[in-house]
N, C-alpha and C positions, 0 to 999 in steps of 0.2 A: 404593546409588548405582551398583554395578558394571553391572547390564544395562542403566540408562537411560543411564549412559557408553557404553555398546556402541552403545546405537539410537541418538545421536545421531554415534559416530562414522561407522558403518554410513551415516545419513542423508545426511551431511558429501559422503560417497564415491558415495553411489549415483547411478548414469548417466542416472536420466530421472525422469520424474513416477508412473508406473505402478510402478516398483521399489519408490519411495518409499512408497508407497501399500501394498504389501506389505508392506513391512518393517514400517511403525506399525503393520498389521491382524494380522501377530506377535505384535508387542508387546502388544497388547492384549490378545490371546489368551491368553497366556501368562501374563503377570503377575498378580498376585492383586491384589482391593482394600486399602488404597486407594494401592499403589503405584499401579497404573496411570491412575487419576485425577488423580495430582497431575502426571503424565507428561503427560496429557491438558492440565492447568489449565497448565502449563510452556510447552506449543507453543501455546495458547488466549493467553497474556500476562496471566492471570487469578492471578498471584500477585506479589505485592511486599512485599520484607523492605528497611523505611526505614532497618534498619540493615545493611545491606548492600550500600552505593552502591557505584558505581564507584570513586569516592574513599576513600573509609575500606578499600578492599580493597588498594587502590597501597599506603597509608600502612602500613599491615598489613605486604604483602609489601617494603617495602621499610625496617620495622624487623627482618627476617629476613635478610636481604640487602645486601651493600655499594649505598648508593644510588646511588652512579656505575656500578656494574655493571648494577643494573637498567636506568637509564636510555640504556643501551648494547644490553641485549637488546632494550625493549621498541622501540628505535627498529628495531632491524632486524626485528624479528619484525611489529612494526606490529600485534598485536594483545593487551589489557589479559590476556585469559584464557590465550590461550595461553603468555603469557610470565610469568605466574605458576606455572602448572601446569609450565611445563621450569624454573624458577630455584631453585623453592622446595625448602630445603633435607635436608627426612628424606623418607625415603622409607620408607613404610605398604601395609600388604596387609590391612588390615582396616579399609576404608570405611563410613561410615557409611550405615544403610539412606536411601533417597527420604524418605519419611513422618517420620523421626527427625527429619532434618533443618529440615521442612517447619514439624513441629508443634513441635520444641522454638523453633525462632527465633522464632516466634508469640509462644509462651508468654515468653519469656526476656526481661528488659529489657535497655533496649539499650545500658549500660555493659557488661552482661555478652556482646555478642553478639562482638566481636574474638575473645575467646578460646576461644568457639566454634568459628568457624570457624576459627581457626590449631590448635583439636587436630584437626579432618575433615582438614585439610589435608596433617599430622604423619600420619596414619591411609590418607593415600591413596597410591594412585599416580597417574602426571602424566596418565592418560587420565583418570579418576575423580576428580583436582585441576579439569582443564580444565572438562568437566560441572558439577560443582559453582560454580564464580565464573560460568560461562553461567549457570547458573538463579539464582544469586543476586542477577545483573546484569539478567536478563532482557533479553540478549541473546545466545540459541539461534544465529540466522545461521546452520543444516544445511539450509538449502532446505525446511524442513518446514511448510508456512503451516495454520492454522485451517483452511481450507479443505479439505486433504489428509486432513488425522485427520478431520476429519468424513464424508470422502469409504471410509475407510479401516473408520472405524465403521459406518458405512451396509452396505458390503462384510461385514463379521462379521457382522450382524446380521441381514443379507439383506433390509432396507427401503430405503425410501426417502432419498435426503439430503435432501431438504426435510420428510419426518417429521422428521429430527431436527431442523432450521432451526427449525422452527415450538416444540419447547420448549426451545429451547435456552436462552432468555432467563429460564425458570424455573426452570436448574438452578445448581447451585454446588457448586466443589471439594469432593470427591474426587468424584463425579459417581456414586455408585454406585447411585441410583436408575435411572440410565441404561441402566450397563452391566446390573444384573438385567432389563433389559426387552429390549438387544438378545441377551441369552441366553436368552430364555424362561422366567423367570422371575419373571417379575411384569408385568404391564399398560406401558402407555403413561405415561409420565407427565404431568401436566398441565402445560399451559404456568402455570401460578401466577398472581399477580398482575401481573404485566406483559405489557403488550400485548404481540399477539404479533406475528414479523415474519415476513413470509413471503416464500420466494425467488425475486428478480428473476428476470425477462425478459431476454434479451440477445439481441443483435445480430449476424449475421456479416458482416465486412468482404467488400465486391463485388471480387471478382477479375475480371481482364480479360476470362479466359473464362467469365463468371459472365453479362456484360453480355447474351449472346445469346439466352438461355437464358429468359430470365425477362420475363414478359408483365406489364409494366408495368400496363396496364391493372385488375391484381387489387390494386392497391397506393396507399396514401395515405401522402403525405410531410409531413414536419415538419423544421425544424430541428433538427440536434444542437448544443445548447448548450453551451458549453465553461466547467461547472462540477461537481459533480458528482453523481452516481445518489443519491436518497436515497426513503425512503419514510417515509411521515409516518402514525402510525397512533393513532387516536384514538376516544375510546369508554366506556361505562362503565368500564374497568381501566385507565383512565388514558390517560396522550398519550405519545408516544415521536418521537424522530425516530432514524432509523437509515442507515445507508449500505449501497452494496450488499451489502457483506461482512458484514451484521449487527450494523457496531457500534454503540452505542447512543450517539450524541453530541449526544443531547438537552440536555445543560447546558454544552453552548457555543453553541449557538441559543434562549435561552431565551424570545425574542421571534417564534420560529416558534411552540411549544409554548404560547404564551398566545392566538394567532391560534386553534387545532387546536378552535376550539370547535363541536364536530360529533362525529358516530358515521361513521366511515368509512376505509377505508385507501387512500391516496394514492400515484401514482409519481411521479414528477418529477426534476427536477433541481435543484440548493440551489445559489442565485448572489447575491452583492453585486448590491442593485439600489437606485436613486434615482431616484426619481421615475417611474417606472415601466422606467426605462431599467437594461440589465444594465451591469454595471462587466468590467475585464476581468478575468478568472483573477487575478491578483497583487493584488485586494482582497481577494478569496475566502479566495486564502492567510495572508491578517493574522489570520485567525478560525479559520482547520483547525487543528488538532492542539492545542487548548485545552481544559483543564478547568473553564474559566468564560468569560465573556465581559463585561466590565467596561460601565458604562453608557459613557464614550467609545467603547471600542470599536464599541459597539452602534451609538451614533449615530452615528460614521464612517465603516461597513460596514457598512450593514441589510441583514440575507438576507432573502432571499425565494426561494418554491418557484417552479416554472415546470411548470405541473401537464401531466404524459402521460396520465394512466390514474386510473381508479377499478377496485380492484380488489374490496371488500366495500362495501355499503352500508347506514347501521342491522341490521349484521349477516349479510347476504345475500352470500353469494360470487356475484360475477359474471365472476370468472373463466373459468368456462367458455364465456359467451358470446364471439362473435367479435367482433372490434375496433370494428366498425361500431357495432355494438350497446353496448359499452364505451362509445364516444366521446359517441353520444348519452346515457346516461345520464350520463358525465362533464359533458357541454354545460348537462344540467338539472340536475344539482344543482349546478353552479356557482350557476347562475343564480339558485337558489333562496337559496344559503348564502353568496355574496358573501364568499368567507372573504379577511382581510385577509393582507397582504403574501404571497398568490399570486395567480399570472396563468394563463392557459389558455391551455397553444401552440398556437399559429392552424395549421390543417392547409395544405399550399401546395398549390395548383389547377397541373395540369401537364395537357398532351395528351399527350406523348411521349417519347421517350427524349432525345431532343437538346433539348429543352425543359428535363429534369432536370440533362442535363447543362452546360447553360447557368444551372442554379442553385447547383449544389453550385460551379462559375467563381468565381461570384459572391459565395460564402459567405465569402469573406474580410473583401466589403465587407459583408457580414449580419450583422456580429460573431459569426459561426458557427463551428462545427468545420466543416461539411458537412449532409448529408440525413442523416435516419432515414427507414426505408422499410418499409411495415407490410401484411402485407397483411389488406385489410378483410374475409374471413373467418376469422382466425386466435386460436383462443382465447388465453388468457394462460396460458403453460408455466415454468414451470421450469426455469433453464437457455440452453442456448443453442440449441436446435432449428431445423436448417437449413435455407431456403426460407420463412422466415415473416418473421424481420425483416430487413433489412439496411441497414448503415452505412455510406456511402457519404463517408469524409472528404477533405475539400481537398486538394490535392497541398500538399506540405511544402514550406518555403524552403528556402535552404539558404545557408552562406556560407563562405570560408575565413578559417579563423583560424591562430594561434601558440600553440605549447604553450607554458606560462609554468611551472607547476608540479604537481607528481606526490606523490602520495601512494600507500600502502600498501593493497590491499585489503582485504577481512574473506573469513576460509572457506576455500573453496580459492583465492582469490585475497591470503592474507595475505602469501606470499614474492611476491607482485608488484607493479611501480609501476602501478595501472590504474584509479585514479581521477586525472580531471588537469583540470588548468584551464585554460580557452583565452581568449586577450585576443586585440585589433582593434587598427588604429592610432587616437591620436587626433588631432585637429587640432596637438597639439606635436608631433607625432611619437613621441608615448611610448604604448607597449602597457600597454593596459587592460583588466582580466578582466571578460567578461562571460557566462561560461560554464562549469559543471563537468560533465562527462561520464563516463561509464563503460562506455559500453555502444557495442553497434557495428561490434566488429571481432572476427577471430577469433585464434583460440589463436596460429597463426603468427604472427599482426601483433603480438600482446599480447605474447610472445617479444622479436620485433626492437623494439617499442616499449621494453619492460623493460631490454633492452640500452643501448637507445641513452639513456637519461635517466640508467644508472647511470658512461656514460662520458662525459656532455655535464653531469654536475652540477655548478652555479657555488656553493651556500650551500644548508645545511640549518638548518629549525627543527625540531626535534622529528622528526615519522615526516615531514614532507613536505619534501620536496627542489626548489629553485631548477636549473631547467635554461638551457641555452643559447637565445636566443629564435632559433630557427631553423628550428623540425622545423613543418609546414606540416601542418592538416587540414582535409577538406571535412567541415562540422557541418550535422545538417538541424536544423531544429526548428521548433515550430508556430505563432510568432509571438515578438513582442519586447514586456516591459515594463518598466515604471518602476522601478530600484531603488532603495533606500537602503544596500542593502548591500555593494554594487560598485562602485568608483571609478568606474568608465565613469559610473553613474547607470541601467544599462541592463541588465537580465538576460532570456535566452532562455529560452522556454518549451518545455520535454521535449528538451532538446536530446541527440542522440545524433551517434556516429563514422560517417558517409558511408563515407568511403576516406581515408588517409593520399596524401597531395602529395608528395610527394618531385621531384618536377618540379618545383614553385612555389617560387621563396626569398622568404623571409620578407618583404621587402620589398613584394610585389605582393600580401599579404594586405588583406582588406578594412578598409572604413574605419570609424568610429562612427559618423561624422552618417550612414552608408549604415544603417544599423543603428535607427538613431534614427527614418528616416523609416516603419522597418514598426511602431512602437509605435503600439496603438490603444488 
């Protein structure tokens, strides 16, 4: 456990995405099978021990420890792992290997698994405690995403990151078929039985000085729908639906997957739709992040695709044809395959730049995010390749709100208050949360914020602290909907920190029903 404690503290600390990226393609290097695989399967989220919740771990460390003690660190520390790793009481220099850990909790049942891990824990130190309840919580939180080690492995191997996208979905912990193939070693390996997904297209946002530059005329536009990237891939090896990131969330859309009845892989966007009409985002969200999807569910939020692209057809990569060429064959085998619960985004007729820029105005009343902007000879790439597509989104709202309450963050934000909640007034006059945020502002603001919630606290539950309703911030975010789970009734979508007010007193913050009337 000692060197994958090192890479993930090393990860914790390192200053950029490129560092990062070095330090995993170390790692991998270095390590032998199938340590490194399970390293691999750890930041992938490809492993789970049922006995090893976040709860049975508290209960663990807090039959080791006085329980008012712990529940004194954990509130100041604000984090489960790290405050097991400083509380727990032996201290060990003889950790148990990755792989022991991995295979013996498999193996073991789970009356026996506590006292497992309280001897690793007896056997560690608190760098190699911390590691250990991360991996067995399966939550890492060192800025390390799937994306990165793949990005990292590509760099060892000296290939491509979409060679490895494309078998990714064939492989499984400890990966070492993988790693003998980016060592030279042995072949490519197959993508298996599952379809396979191959990696999106993406878009660069239009900067101001971007507008000048670029000869509209080479370009056809579409709406950007505000749900999210998925590709739909289906075929003799079965139907998959996946998101941009690869992940495979075909059985919480099971009613897309019955639709998929074709040979073909699909781009589009996956939206709550009735009646042919889109819902907004916050139906969308009743169905993300689900392991099934229940028949009510189904039939209160029916997805549906919003088809962009055909990218193979009965097996043909058309990828490399330009968009033009795409679109029309998209057009026909729509035509031909009629496939149920998707639609075909209608391309939008423009003469000019002020033309576009009187649609993307308008995109708010389009139920849009903005334009996507393609140009019609541009094959289908990999990636995000510049001058070919670009995103052109709606200017943001924005509104001022009242800090209400503060919480602890994860990582290197675990000693700070920098998740926080913001309420509006309502017609009583009483502040209502309709907002949590984190993002937004920098290291100095994060400081004086940090300060001033630990000197303005009126009552704590647990990690999160009741502040003074006085501290004033301008919030952007991309529109407003319906909640059930915030008294207002009302919650912001992407909302992030503008600038802090310190000018404005709480008083002249905005209203609800102001709030109420941007819900679509």
């Amino acid at each position: 456990m000692k060197p994958f404690a090192e890479l993930l503290e090393r990860l914790l600390f390192a200053p950029g995405r490129n560092t990062k990226i070095s330090l995993l393609r170390a790692y991998f290097s270095a390590r032998p099978d199938p340590e490194r695989g399970y390293a691999l399967a750890a930041i992938a989220g490809a492993l789970d021990f049922p006995g090893a919740k976040a709860a049975a771990l508290k209960q663990l460390a807090m039959a080791n420890v006085d329980a008012e003690l712990f529940d004194l660190s954990y509130d100041f520390v604000g984090d489960l792992a790290e405050t097991i790793a400083l509380i727990w009481p032996a201290q060990g220099d003889d950790p148990p290997a990755l792989p022991e850990v991995i295979e013996r909790l498999r193996a073991a049942p789970r009356p026996a698994i506590p006292a497992l891990i309280e001897g690793w824990l007896n056997r560690s130190d608190p760098s190699t405690r911390l590691a250990l309840v991360k991996l067995l919580t399966g939550g890492l939180r060192v800025g390390a995403s799937l994306r990165l080690a793949k990005l990292a492995l590509a760099e060892m191997g000296g290939v491509e990151v979409h060679e490895i996208e494309e078998v990714w979905h064939g492989l499984a912990p400890p990966y070492e078929d993988l790693f003998a193939w980016l060592e030279g070693r042995a072949a490519r390996p197959a993508a298996g039985a599952a379809p396979v997904f191959r990696p999106v297209m993406l878009a660069h946002p239009i900067e101001p000085e971007d507008m000048g530059r670029i000869d509209w005329r080479e370009f056809r536009a579409e709406q950007k729908y505000d749900g999210i990237r998925v590709q739909i891939v289906a075929g003799p090896q079965g139907r998959r639906l996946y998101s941009r990131a690869a992940e495979d969330i075909s059985a919480a859309f099971p009613e897309i997957l019955e639709a998929a009845a074709f040979d073909a892989v699909l781009d589009g966007e996956l939206l709550v739709m009735r009646e042919g009409r889109i819902a907004p985002f916050g139906d969308l969200q009743q169905r993300l992040n689900r392991k099934s999807a229940s028949p009510a569910l189904r039939a209160g939020f029916p997805a549906g695709i919003m088809l962009y692209d055909l990218l193979f057809e009965a097996g043909e990569d058309l990828r490399p044809l330009p968009f033009d060429a795409r679109r029309a064959r998209l057009e026909a085998w729509f035509a031909r395959a009629r496939p149920a619960r998707m639609q075909l985004s209608p391309l939008i007729p423009f003469a000019s730049a002020e033309e576009l820029a009187a649609l993307r105005e308008g995109a708010r009343e389009a139920e849009s995010e903005g334009l996507m902007l393609k140009r019609g000879d541009a094959p289908y790439l990999a990636g995000r390749p510049k001058g070919l597509w670009w995103k052109w989104k709606r200017a943001p709202l924005s509104l001022d709100a009242v800090l209400m309450y503060a919480q602890r963050g994860h990582g290197k934000r675990s000693s700070f208050y920098s998740d926080y909640t913001f309420g509006v007034w309502s017609e009583a006059g009483e502040l209502v949360p309709v907002a949590k945020a984190y993002s937004g502002y920098s290291d100095e603001e994060l400081n004086f914020i940090d300060r001033w919630i630990r000197n303005h606290t009126t009552n704590r539950f647990g990690p999160v602290r009741e502040v003074e309703k006085t501290l004033v911030f301008e919030l952007g975010f991309d529109g407003a909907q319906t909640s059930t789970r915030h008294k207002s009734g009302v919650a912001l979508r992407f909302p992030r920190v503008l600038r802090l007010r310190l000018d404005k007193p709480a008083s002249e913050a905005d209203r609800l029903e102001s709030v109420r009337r941007l819900i679509r």
